[in-house]
N, C-alpha and C positions, 0 to 999 in steps of 0.2 A: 556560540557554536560556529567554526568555520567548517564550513562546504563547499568544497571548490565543485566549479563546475561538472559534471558527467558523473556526480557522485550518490551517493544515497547515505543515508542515517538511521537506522532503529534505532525509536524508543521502544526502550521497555517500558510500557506500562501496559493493563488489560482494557482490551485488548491493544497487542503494539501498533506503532504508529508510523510508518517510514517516513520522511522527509525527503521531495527528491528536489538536487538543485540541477536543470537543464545545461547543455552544450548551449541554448541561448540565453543562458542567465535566469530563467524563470522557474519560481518556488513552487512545491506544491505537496500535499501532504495528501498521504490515504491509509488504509489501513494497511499492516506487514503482511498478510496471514493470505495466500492465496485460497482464492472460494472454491478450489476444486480439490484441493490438499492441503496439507499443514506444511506449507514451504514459505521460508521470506521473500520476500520481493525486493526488499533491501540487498539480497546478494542474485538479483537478477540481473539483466543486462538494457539498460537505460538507452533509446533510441527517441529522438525526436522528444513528442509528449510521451510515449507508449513504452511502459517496462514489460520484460519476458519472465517469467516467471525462471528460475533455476532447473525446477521440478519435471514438469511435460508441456512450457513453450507456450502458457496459455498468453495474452496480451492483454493488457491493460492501458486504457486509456487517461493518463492523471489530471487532465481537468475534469472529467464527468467521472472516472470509474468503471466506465461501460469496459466489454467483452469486447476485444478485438479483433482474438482467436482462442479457439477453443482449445483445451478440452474444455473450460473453466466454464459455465451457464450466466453465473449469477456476480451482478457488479460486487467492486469493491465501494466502501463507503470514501469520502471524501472530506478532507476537513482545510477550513480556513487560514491562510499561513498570511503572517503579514511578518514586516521589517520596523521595528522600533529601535533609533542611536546604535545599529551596526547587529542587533540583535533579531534573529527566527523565532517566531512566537507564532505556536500553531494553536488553534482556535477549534476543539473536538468536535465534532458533528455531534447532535442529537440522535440521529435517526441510530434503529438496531441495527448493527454489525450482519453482515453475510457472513458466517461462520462456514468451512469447509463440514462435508457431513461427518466426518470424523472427530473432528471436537467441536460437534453440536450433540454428536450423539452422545458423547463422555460428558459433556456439561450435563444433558438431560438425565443421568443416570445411567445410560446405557453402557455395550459394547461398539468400542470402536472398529 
C-alpha cells in the first residue's frame, strides 16, 4: 500500500482499521469508527498527531487514542504499524473496541 504523506486508509475489516501516514512521515494505526458516532476517521482531517473526526469535530490523539476534544468521552483503540521491504503491516490490538453507543447498542440487540 502507498500512503503519501497527510493521508489516511480504511481497512475494511470488523471492526475497521484506519491507517494514518503524518505530514512528518510517521505511521500509525487506530480504529475507523468514532466513539461518539458511527463516522470514519479515515475521511477526517489529519493535523499533527491528532485526527478530527468529519462528524461533530471530536479529536483524537494516534499515538495513545485519547480524547482531545469532545464531543467524543471514550478513547479509540490503537494498533501496532510497522514497515517490512517498503510494505504497512499493522499489528491489531487485543484490547475491546470503544464502539459509539449506536452500534453497541445494535450489536447488543437493541435499538439504535
Amino acid at each position: 500500500m502507498d500512503l503519501p504523506r497527510g493521508e489516511a486508509h480504511r481497512l475494511d475489516i470488523d471492526p475497521p482499521v484506519s491507517v494514518f501516514h503524518t505530514d512528518d512521515g510517521e505511521l500509525f494505526a487506530i480504529d475507523d469508527t468514532c466513539t461518539h458516532q458511527d463516522a470514519s476517521l479515515a475521511d477526517g482531517w489529519l493535523e499533527g498527531c491528532e485526527v478530527e473526526c468529519p462528524l461533530h469535530a471530536s479529536k483524537f490523539n494516534l499515538k495513545t487514542g485519547a480524547v482531545d476534544a469532545p464531543p467524543a468521552k471514550l478513547p479509540v483503540r490503537t494498533h501496532e504499524v510497522f514497515v517490512e521491504d517498503g510494505m504497512i503491516y499493522v499489528r491489531l490490538s487485543t484490547a475491546a473496541p470503544n464502539l459509539p453507543p449506536c452500534i453497541a447498542a445494535r450489536l447488543a440487540g437493541g435499538v439504535a
